[in-house]
C-alpha positions in Angstrom: 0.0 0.0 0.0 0.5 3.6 -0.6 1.7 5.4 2.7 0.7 8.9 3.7 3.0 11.0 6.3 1.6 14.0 8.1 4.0 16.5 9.5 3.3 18.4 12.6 5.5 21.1 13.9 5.5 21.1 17.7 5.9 24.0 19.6 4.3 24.4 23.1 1.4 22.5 21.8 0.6 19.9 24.6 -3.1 21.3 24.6 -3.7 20.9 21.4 -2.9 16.9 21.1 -6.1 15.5 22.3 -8.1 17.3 19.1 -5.2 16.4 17.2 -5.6 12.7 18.4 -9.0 12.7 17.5 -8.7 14.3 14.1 -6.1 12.0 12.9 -8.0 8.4 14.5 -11.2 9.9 12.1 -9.1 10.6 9.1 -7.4 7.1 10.0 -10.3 5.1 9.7 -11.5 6.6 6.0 -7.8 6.0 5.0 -6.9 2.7 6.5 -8.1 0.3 3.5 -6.4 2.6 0.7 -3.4 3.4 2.8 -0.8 3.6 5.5 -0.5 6.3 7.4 2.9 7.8 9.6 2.5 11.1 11.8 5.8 12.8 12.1 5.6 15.4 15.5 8.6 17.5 15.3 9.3 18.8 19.0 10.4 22.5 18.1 10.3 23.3 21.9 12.9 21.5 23.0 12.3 22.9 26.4 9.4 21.0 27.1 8.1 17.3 26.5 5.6 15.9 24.2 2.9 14.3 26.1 3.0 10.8 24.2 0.3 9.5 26.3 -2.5 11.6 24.6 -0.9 10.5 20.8 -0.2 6.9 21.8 -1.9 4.8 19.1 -1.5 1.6 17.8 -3.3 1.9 14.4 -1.0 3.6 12.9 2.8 5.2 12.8 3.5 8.2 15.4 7.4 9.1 15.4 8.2 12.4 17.8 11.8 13.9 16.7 13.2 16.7 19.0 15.4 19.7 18.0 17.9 20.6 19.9 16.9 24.0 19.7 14.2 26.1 18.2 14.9 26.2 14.5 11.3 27.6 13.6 8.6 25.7 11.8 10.8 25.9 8.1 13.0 23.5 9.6 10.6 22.1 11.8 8.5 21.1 8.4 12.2 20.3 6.3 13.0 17.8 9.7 9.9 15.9 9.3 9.8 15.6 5.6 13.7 14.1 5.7 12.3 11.6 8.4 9.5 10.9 6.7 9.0 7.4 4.9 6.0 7.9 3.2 5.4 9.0 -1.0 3.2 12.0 -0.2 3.5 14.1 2.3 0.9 16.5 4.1 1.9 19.6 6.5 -0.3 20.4 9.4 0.1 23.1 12.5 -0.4 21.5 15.9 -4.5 23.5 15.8 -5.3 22.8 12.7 -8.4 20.9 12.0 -8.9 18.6 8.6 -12.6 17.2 7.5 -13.1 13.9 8.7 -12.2 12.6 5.1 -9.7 14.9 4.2 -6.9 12.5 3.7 -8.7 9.9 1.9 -10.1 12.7 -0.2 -6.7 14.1 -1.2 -5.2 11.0 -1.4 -7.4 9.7 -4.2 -7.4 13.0 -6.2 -3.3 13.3 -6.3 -3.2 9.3 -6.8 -5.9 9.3 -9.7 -4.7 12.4 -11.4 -1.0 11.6 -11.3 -0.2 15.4 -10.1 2.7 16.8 -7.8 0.1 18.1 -5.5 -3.3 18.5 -4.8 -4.9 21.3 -3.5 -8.6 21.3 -1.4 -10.8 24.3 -0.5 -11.4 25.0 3.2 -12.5 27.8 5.5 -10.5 30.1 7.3 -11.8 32.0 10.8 -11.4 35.7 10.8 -12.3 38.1 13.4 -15.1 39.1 11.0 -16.8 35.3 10.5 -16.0 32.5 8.3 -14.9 32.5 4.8 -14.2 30.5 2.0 -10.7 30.4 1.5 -10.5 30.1 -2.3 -14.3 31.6 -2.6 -14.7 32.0 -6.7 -13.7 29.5 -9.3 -11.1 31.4 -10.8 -9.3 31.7 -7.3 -9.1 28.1 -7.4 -7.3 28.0 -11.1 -4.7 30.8 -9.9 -4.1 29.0 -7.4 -2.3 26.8 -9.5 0.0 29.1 -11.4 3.0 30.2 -9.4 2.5 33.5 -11.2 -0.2 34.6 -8.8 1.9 34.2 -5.9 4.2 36.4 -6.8 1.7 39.0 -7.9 -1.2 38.6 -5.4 0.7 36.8 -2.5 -0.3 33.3 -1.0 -3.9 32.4 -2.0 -3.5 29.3 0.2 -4.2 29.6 4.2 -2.2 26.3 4.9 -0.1 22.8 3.7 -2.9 21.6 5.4 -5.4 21.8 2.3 -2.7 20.1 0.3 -1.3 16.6 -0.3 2.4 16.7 -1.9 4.2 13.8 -3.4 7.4 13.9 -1.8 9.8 13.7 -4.5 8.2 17.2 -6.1 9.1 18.9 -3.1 12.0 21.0 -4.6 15.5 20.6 -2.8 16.4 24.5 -2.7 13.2 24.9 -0.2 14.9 22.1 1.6 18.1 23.2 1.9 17.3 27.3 2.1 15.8 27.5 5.9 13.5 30.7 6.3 14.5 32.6 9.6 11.2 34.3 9.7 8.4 32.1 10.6 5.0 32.4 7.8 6.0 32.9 4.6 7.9 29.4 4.4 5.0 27.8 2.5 4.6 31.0 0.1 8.1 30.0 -0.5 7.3 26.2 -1.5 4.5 27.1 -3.7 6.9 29.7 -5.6 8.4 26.7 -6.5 5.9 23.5 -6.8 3.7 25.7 -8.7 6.2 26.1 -10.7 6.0 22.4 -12.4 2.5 22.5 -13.7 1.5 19.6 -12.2 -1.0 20.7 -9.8 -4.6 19.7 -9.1 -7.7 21.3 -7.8 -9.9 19.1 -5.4 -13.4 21.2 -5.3 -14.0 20.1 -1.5 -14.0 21.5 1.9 -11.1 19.7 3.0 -9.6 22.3 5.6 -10.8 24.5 8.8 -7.6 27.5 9.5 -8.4 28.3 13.5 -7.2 31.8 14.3 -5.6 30.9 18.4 -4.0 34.1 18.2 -0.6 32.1 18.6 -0.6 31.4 14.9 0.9 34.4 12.6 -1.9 34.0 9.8 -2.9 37.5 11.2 0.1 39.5 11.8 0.6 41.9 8.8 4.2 42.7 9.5 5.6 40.1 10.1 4.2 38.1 7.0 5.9 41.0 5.0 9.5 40.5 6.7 9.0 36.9 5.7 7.6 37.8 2.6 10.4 39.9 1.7 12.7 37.0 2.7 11.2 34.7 0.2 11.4 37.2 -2.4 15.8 37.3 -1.6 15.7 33.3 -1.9 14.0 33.3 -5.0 16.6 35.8 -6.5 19.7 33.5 -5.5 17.6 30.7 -7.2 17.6 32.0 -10.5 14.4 30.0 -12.1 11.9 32.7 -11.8 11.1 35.4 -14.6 13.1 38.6 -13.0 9.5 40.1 -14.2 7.8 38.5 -11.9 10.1 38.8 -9.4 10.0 43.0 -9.6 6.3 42.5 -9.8 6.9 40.5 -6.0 9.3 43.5 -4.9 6.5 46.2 -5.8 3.9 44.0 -3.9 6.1 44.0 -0.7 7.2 47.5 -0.7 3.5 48.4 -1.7 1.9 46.6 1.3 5.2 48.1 3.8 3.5 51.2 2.9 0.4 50.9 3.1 1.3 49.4 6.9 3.2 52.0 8.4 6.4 51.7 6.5 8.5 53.6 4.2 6.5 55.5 1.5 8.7 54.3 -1.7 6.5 56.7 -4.4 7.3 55.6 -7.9 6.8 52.6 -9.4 4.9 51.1 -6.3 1.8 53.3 -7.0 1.4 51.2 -10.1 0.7 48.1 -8.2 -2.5 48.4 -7.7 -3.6 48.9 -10.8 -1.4 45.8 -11.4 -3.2 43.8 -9.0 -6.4 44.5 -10.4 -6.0 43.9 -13.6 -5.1 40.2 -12.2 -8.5 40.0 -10.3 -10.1 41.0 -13.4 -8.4 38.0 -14.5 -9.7 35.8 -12.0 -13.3 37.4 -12.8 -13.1 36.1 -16.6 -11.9 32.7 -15.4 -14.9 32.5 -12.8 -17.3 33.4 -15.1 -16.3 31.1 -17.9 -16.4 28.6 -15.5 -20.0 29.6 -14.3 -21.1 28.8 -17.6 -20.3 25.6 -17.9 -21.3 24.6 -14.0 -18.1 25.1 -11.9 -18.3 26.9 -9.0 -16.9 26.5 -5.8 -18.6 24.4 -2.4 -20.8 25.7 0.1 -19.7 25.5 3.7 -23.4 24.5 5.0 -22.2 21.6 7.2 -19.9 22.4 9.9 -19.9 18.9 11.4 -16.9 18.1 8.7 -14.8 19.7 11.1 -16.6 18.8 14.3 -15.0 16.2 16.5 
């Protein structure tokens, strides 16, 4: 059988096992006649134990490895995926919460369409209420073209809404650790994206909880880490230097518009830039419309209720 390892960065996240437990027995018993599963915990708090008696299972594989020291959840993520024995490979934060089919879901759509990586819909929690995360059909094919990263910034909330096979993951993101913890994943779709291989999985697969220990919220420091991805991709060479100014006036665009330096010039474009990539997204949605595509409803919260 196929095997399936899930990477969980650790980092003061005792509380947060028993959910984790649960989520992962549910998603177990969907998975368990298609294939194996591993959990990879990496302790990034090496300062405090994980409680293996809330994780202790005997249906499938947990491994816990310990840093030494903090190393942030780059390396956290790169630590797990090195240890990790299984052919595809999915990233989840210690609080995140996954449908109770989500694996089995991803897991047939990567295996049936032969793709680097699949990507599911989900919601994210914001102080103003729950949203669809890719909410229009054309999100969900920009999604899949690295070019909209750079110009729009991450359209994914998580790793968690996406199943990777383990031999796409692209070595610089291995070997290039991010000192700045958020932007890491911005980083890896940069360069999966990049391949063309990707698939969209029209499901709610995904539930982003905003604990206020999580930085999916905190504008500057996304942009510091941001702006480091942007200096990574330079020194790897593979992306259109286009694109990569287009990146540069996104970053300096947002600094401004969040307190920092006021650049003038070129960075006023951006907008207009940006827009005329929604617009994009518009056509695409409506196209799709047409012919029936359109993205799920989130009418049953008990997919994420455990």
């Amino acid at each position: 059988m196929k095997k399936i390892s899930v990477i969980i960065p650790f980092y003061n996240g005792n509380k947060y096992l028993k959910k984790l437990k649960k989520v992962l027995d549910c998603n177990y018993e969907f998975l368990r006649k298609e294939a194996e599963l591993e959990v990879l915990i990496v302790n990034d708090s090496p300062w405090m134990e994980v409680e293996a008696e809330f994780i202790d299972t005997d249906k499938y594989t947990i491994k816990v490895i310990k840093h030494d020291q903090n190393m942030g959840i780059h390396q956290a993520r790169v630590t797990g995926i090195t240890n990790a024995s299984g052919e595809f490979i999915m990233m989840l934060d210690q609080d995140d919460v996954i449908a109770k089919d989500c694996l089995l879901t991803l897991f047939n759509e990567i295996k049936s369409s032969e793709c680097d990586c699949v990507i599911g819909n989900g919601v994210f929690q914001t102080k103003e209420g729950d949203k669809i995360i890719l909410n229009t059909y054309g999100k969900t094919i920009l999604a899949k073209d690295y070019h909209s990263y750079l110009v729009m910034g991450n359209l994914l909330s998580s790793p968690g809404q996406t199943m990777i096979r383990k031999d796409a993951i692209d070595s610089f993101w291995m070997k290039n650790i991010m000192k700045t913890n958020c932007a890491d994943d911005l980083f890896l779709w940069c360069l999966l994206m990049k391949r063309k291989n990707i698939a969209y999985c029209n499901k709610l697969v995904y539930l982003h909880i905003n604990t206020g220990e999580n930085f999916s919220l905190d504008k500057l420091n996304g942009l510091k880490s941001d702006n480091e991805v942007l200096q990574f991709l330079r020194r790897k060479g593979t992306v259109s230097p286009m694109f990569l100014n287009l990146f540069e006036l996104r970053y300096k665009y947002q600094m401004k518009m969040n307190g920092g330096k006021n650049e003038g010039g070129l960075v006023r474009l951006y907008p207009i830039i940006l827009n005329a990539w929604k617009i994009y997204g518009m056509f695409l949605t409506a196209v799709n419309r047409l012919i029936g595509n359109k993205t799920p409803e989130y009418t049953e919260s008990s997919i994420f209720e455990y």
